[in-house]
C-alpha positions in Angstrom: 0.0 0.0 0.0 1.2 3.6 -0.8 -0.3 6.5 1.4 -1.7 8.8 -0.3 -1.2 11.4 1.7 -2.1 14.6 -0.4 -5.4 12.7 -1.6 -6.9 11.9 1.5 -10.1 12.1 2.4 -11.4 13.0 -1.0 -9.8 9.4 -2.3 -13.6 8.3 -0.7 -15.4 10.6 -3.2 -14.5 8.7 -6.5 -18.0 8.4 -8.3 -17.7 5.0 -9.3 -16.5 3.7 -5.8 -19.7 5.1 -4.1 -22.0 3.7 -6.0 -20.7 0.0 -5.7 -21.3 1.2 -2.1 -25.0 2.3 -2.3 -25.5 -0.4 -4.5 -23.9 -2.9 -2.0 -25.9 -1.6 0.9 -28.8 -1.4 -0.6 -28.4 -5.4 -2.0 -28.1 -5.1 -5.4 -24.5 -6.5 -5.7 -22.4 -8.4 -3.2 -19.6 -6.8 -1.1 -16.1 -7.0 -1.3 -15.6 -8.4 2.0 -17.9 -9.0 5.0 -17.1 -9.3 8.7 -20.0 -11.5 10.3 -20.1 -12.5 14.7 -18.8 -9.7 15.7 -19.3 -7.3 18.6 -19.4 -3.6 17.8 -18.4 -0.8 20.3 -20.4 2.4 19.2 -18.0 5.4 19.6 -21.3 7.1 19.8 -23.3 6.0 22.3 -20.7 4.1 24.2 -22.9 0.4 23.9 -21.7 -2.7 21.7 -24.3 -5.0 19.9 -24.0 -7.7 17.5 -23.5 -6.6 14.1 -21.8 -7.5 10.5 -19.8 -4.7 8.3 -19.6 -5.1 4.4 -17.0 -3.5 2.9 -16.2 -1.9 -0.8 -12.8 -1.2 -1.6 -12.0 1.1 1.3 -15.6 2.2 2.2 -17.7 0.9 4.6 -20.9 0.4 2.9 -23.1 -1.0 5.4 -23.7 -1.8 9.0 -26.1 -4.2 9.6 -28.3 -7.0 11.5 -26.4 -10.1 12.1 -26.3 -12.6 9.6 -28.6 -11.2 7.5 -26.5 -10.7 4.3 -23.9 -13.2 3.0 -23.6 -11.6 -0.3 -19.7 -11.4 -0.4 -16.6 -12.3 -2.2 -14.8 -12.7 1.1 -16.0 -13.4 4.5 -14.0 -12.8 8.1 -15.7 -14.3 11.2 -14.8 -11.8 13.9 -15.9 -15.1 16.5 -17.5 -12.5 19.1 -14.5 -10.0 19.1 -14.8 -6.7 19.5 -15.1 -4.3 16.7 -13.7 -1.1 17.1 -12.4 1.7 14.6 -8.9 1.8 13.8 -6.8 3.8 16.5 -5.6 7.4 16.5 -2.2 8.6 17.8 -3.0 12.8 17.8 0.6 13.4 18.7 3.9 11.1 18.3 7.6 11.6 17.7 9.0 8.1 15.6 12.0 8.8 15.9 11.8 8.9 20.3 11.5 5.1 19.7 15.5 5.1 17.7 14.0 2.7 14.8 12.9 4.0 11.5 9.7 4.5 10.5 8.7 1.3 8.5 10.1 -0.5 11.5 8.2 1.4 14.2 4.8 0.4 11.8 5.6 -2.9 12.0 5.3 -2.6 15.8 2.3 -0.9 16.2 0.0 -1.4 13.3 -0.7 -5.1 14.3 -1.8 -3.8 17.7 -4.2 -2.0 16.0 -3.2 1.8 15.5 -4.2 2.7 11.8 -3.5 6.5 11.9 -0.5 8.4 13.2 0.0 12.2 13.9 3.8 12.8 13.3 5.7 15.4 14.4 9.1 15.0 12.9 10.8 17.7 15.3 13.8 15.6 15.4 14.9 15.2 12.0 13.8 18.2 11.4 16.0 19.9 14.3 19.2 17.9 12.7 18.6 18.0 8.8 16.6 20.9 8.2 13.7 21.3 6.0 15.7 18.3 3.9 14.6 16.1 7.1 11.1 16.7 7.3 10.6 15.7 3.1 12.4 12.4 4.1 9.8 12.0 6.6 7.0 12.8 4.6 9.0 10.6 2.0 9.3 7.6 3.9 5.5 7.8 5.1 4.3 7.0 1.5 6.0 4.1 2.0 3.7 2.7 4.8 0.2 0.8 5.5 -0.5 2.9 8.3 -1.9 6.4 7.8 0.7 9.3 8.6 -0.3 12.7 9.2 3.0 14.8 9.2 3.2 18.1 10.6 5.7 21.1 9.8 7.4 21.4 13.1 7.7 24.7 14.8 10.4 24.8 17.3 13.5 24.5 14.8 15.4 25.2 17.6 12.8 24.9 20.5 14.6 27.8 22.2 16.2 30.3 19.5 19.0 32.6 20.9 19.5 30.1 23.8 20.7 26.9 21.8 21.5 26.0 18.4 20.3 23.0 16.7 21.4 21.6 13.0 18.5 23.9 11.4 16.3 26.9 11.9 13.0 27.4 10.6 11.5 31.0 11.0 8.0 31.7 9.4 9.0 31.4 5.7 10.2 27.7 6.4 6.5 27.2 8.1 4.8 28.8 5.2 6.9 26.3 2.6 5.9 23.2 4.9 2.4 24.0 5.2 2.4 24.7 1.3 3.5 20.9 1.0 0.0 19.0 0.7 0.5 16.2 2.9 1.8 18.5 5.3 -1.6 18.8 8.5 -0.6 21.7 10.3 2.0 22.9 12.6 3.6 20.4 15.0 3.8 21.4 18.7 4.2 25.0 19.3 6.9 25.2 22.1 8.0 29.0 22.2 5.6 29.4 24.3 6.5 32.7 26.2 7.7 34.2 22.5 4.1 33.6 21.6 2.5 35.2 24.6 5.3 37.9 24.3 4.5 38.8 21.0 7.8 37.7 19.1 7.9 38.3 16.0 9.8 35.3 14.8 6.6 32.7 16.9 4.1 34.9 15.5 4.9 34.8 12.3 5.5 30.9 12.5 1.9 31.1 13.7 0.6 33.6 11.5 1.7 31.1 8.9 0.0 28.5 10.1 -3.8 30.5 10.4 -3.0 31.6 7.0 -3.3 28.2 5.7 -6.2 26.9 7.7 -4.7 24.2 8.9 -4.0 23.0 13.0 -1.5 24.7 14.7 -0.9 22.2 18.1 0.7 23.6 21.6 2.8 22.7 24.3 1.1 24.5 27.2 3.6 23.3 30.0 2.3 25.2 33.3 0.6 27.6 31.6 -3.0 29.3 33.5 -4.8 32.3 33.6 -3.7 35.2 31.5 -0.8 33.2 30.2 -3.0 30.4 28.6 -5.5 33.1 27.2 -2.7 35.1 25.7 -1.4 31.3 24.3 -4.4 29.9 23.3 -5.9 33.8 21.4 -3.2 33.0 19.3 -4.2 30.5 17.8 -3.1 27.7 19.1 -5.7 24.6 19.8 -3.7 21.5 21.8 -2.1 20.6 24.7 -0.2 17.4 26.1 1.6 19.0 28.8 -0.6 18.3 31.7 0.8 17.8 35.0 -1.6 17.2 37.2 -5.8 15.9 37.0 -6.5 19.8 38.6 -4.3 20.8 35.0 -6.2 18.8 33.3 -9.6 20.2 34.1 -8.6 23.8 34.3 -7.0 23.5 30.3 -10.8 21.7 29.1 -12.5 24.6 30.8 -10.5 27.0 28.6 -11.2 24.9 25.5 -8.1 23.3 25.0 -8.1 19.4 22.7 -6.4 17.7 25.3 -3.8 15.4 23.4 -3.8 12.8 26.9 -0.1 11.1 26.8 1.0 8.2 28.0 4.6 8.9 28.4 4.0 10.2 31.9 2.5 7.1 33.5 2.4 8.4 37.5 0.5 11.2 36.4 -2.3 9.0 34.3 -4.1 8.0 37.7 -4.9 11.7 38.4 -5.9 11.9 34.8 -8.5 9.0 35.1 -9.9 10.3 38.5 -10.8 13.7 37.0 -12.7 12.2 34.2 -14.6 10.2 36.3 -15.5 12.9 38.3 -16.8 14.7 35.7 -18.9 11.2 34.7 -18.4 11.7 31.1 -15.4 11.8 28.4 -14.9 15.2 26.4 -15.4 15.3 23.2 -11.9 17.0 23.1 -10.2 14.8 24.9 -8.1 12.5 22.6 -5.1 10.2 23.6 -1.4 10.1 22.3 2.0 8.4 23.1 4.3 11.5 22.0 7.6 9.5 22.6 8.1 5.7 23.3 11.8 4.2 24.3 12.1 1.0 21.9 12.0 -1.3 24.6 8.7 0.2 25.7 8.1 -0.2 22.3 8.9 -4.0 21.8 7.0 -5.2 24.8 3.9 -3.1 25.2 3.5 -1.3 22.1 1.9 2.2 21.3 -1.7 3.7 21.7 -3.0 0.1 22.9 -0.4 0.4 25.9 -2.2 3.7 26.9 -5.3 2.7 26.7 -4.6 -0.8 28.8 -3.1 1.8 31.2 -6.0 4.3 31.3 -8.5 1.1 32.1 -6.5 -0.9 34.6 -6.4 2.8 36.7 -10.3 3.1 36.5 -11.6 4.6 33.0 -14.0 3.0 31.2 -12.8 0.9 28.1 -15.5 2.7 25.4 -14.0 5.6 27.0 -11.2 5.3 26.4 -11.4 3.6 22.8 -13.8 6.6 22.1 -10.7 9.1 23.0 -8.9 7.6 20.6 -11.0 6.5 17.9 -13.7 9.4 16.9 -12.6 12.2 19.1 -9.2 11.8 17.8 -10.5 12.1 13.9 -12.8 14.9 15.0 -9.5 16.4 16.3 -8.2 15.8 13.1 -11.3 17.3 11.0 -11.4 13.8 9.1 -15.2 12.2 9.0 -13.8 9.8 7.2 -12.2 8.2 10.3 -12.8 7.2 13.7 -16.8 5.3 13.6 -17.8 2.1 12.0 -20.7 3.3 9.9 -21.6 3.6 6.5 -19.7 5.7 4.6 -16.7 6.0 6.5 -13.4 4.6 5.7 -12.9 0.8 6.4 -10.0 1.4 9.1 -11.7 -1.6 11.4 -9.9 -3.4 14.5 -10.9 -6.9 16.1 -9.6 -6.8 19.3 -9.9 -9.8 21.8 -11.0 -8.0 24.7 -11.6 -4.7 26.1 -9.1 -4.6 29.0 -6.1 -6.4 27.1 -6.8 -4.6 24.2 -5.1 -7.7 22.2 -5.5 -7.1 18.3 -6.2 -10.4 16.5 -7.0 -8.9 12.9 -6.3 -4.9 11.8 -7.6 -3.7 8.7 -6.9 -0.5 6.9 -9.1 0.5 4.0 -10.4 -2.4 3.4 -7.9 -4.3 3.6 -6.4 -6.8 6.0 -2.9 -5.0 6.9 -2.2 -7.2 9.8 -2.8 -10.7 11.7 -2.4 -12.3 14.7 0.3 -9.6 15.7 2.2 -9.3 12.1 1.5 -7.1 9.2 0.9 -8.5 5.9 3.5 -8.6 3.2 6.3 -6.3 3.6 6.8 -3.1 4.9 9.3 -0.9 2.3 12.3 0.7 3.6 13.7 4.2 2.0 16.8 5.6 1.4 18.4 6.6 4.8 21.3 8.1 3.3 20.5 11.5 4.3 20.3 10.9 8.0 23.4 9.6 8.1 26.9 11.3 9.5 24.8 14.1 11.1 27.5 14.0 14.2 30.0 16.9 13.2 32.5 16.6 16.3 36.1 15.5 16.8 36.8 13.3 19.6 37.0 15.2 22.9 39.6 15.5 26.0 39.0 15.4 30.0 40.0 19.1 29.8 37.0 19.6 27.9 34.8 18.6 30.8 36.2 20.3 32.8 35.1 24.1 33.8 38.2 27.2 34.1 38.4 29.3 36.7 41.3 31.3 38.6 41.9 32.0 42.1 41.7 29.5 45.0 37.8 29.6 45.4 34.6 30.6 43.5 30.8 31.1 43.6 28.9 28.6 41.3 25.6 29.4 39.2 23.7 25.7 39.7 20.7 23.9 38.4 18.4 22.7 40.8 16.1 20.3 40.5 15.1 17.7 37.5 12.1 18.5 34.9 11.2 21.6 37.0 14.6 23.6 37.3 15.2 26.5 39.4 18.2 28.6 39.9 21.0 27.9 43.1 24.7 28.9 44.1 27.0 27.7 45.7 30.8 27.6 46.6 33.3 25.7 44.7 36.8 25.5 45.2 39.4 25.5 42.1 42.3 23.8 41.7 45.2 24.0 38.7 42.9 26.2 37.2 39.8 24.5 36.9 36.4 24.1 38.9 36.3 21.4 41.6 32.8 20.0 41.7 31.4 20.5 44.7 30.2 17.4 46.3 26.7 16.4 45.5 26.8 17.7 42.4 26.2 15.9 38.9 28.1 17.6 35.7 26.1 18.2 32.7 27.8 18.8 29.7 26.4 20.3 26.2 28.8 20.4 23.4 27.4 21.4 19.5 27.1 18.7 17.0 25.7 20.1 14.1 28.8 22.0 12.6 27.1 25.2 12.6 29.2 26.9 15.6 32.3 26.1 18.3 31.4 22.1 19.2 33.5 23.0 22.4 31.3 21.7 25.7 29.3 23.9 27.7 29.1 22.7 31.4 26.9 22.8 34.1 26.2 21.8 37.7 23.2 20.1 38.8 22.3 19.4 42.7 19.2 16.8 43.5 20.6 14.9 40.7 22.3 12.1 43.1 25.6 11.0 43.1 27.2 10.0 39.7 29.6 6.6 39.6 30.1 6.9 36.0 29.0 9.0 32.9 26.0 9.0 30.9 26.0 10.4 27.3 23.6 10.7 24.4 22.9 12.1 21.8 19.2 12.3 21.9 18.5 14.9 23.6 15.5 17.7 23.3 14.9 19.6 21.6 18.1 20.4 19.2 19.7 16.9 19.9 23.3 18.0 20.8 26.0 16.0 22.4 25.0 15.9 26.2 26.9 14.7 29.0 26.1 13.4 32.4 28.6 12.5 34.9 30.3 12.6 38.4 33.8 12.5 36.8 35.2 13.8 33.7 37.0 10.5 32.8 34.4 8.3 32.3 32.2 11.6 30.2 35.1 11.9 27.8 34.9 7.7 27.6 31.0 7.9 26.7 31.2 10.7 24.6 33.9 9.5 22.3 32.2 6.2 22.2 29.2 8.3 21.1 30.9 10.1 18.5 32.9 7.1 17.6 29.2 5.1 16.9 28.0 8.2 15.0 25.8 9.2 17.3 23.9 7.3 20.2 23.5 6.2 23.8 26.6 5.0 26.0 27.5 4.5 29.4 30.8 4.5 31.1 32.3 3.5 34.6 35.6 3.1 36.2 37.2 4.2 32.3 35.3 1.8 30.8 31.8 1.1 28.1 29.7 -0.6 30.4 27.2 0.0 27.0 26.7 1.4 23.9 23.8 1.8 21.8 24.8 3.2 18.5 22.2 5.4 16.3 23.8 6.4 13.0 21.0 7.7 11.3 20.9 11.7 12.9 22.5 10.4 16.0 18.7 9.3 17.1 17.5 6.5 14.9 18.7 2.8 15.0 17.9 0.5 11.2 18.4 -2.5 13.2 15.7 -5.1 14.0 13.3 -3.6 16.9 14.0 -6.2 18.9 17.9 -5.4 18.5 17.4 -2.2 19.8 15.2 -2.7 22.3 17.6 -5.0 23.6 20.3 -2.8 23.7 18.4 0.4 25.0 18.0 -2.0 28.1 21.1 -3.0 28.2 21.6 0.9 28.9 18.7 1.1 31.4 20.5 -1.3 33.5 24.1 0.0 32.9 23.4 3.3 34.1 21.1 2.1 36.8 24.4 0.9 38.3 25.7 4.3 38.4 23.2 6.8 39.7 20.5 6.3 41.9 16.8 6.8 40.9 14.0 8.9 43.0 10.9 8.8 41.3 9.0 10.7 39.8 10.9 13.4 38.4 14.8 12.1 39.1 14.2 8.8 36.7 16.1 7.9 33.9 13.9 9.4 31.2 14.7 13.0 32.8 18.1 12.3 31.3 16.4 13.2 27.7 14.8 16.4 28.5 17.0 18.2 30.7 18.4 20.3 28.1 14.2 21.5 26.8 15.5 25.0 27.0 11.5 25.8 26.3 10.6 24.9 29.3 10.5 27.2 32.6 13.9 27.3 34.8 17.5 27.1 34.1 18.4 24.7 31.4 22.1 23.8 29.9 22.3 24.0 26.4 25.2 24.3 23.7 25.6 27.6 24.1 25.3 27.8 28.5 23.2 28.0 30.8 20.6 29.3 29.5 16.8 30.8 30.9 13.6 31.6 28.8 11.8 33.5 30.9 14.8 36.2 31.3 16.8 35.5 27.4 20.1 35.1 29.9 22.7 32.8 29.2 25.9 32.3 30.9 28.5 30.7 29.3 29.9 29.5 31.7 28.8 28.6 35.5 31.2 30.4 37.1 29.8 34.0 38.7 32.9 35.5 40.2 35.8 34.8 43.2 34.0 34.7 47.0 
């Protein structure tokens, strides 16, 4: 199957298609295929009855009273499963899950997700506009439906980092020129858009001029703040961090994109629902980003909606969320109901608390079996995305911060996920910064080749204490080399292992790899078997839980990946320093002055 991305929905509209469909409904010729014994979940009043489907081509053509048509040139007994419309992911990053995309559809289209939303932020933040055409590229490629969108943070935080690209509001109007293009991405600049930037609000601007979505990333935002956020055209949120958040952003008439990344925050989630007694029409469900051993062994959308009814929602809910509410999020009648007319995107699952997938089709056409797609999934080019890591290897002087004098006052980072500012006292000796004890050293170093790759580093307190070095280069939003450590031999071991690899994951202790993931296409995507990868992502789980010690929910492992989201509120290191959002102030370097 090729997508066709630019044709969709009006592909339905073909004259000659929907009368075989009225005529198949209405008896006067038999249908392509018929599903008979099933059970049908209606996303619209929430109960399931007995009912068959007949299907022509990729249109549903009727719904109907069991066994009373057998008309058909091929029949599937559903055996008493559940029928449901294919599933909608509103917001995902592929490339979060390090496999490419034909490999990532081969994971979740037999679990029964039909219809992706894809933000390609990453390639887009290493190759440029030249990234997001691959994406768009190797969608066509797929049997699962890809929505691309242009992304709009190219870098996430311009003037306080530097990623491989930038894309002001002339990139945004090309991308949303392209037709398969369905609006912009996640709009992270948040204060630049409540500020009145110019460069956010003409990426914005762009985006109302074309008509099509423009999503958000509304971390923390209330009151005056949201309004300002939201008046600018902005429609979507995922950044919820509490069940009270949650509430307060479907008040203001936010499309909650409800994410199951964040799994100690879901309970909260489910309880506010349930106290409201019914499921918003706007509330829709997402992964955003997936590690690829989360991946291998619980999949995508399914594993969020397993999640959402083991902590107390009710399955049509949460099918509902993301079945129709996530196509009338995507202005696409074609999708998310099992009626006549619609497109023939149709899951059988086994149950409605496993969520189990025995049989997936996508417009009218079995894709997927018993847990495997059917035929083979095509592979493009990844040419492009390769040797994206533009960086020499590195020395232990390089991790290590210059001062003079005998002893200094320290700038600090405070906190994981929600940073704040600290200071404290450091001593110096031969010339450099002696890292004060309970501190963990965060290094940044520009990977792109478009300025000075020499590290930036930081100091972090509450991280715990370091016996080893963590390095990666996935890292959000601009995906430079960044370093975690409590010494600076076993960071310049990682890193050098990383660029070595051509980008990756690697862990280090007592000047040694205790593992290495390697990800040569843009230094975040794996073209090895899932299973590979997933593999050796937990071989790094396990190697660096041997050097730091966890304290959920904010010190975890996955913090590691977004402590450099110089979007979000508090201190953050980047490339370029230490940089702030709120105030535009970067420091170079951590060091304020002699005591």
């Amino acid at each position: 199957m090729i997508n066709d991305l630019a044709n969709e929905p009006a592909d339905l509209n073909v004259p000659e298609l929907r009368a075989r469909a009225v005529a198949a409904a209405r008896g006067d010729q038999p249908f392509d295929l018929l599903i008979t014994g099933g059970r049908l979940v209606d996303m619209v009043t929430g109960r399931i009855r007995a009912a068959d489907i007949g299907v022509v081509g990729p249109l549903i053509a009727s719904v109907h009273a069991p066994a009373s048509r057998t008309d058909t040139a091929r029949t599937i007994d559903a055996e008493g499963r559940f029928l449901s419309p294919g599933l909608i992911d509103t917001h995902m990053h592929i490339e979060s899950s390090m496999v490419t995309p034909a490999i990532y559809t081969e994971a979740v289209l037999p679990r029964g997700v039909t219809t992706i939303v894809w933000d390609p932020h990453e390639l887009g933040n290493v190759h440029g506009l030249e990234g997001v055409r691959w994406a768009i590229d190797a969608s066509r490629q797929l049997p699962i439906r890809v929505i691309p969108l242009a992304p709009s943070c190219v870098p996430s935080a311009p003037g306080l980092e530097l990623a491989g690209a930038d894309f002001d509001g002339t990139d945004m109007a090309e991308m949303l020129a392209w037709p398969e293009i369905g609006g912009i991405a996640e709009v992270m600049t948040m204060r630049e858009v409540i500020n009145g930037d110019p460069r956010a609000s003409a990426i914005v601007n762009a985006g109302l001029h074309s008509g099509k979505t423009i999503c958000g990333h509304a971390r923390n935002l209330e009151g005056a703040d949201l309004n300002a956020f939201m008046s600018a055209g902005i429609t979507s949120d995922h950044e919820l961090t509490s069940g009270a958040d949650l509430l307060a952003k479907l008040s203001a008439g936010l499309t909650i994109e409800l994410r199951g990344s964040h799994d100690h925050l879901m309970p909260q989630f489910v309880e506010a629902i349930n106290e409201l007694g019914f499921l918003p029409q706007t509330v829709t469900l997402c992964t955003d980003d997936v590690f690829p051993d989360e991946l291998h062994d619980d999949g995508g959308l399914d594993d969020v909606m397993r999640r959402l009814v083991r902590y107390g929602l009710k399955p049509e809910w949460a099918l509902r969320a993301a079945t129709l509410n996530g196509a009338m999020r995507l202005g696409r009648n074609d999708l998310g109901l099992i009626a006549a007319g619609r497109r023939a995107d149709i899951v059988l699952f086994e149950d409605l608390e496993s969520f189990k997938a025995r049989l997936v089709i996508t417009n009218g056409t079995l894709a997927a079996e018993a847990g495997r797609i059917v035929g083979a999934t095509a592979e493009i080019d990844p040419e492009l995305l390769r040797d994206s890591i533009k960086l020499t290897p590195l020395g232990e002087d390089d991790f290590r911060v210059p001062a003079t004098g005998s002893r200094i006052r320290l700038a600090t980072i405070d906190r994981p996920r929600f940073t704040q500012w600290g200071t404290m006292e450091a001593e110096v000796a031969d010339g450099f910064v002696v890292p004060p004890a309970g501190t963990t050293m965060l290094a940044v170093a520009h990977r792109h080749g478009k300025a000075d790759s020499r590290p930036r580093i930081g100091f972090l307190t509450s991280w715990g204490e370091w016996r080893g070095a963590f390095c990666t280069t996935v890292s959000h939003d601009s995906h430079n080399l960044t370093v975690f450590g409590g010494n600076v031999r076993d960071m310049t071991i990682a890193a050098n292992a990383v660029i070595s690899a051509g980008g990756g994951l690697a862990v280090a202790r007592d000047g040694r790899i205790e593992a290495l993931l390697p990800l040569p296409l843009s230094g975040l995507v794996s073209d090895a078997p899932l299973e590979e990868t997933a593999n050796a992502f937990r071989a790094i789980r396990e190697a660096i839980d041997a050097i730091v010690d966890w304290s959920p929910p904010y010190l975890v492992f996955k913090a590691c990946f977004g402590a450099t989201l110089a979007c979000n509120a508090g201190p953050h290191q980047t490339d370029r320093g230490i940089a702030d959002v709120a105030t535009g102030r970067v420091l170079e370097t951590p060091v304020l002055g002699a005591v």
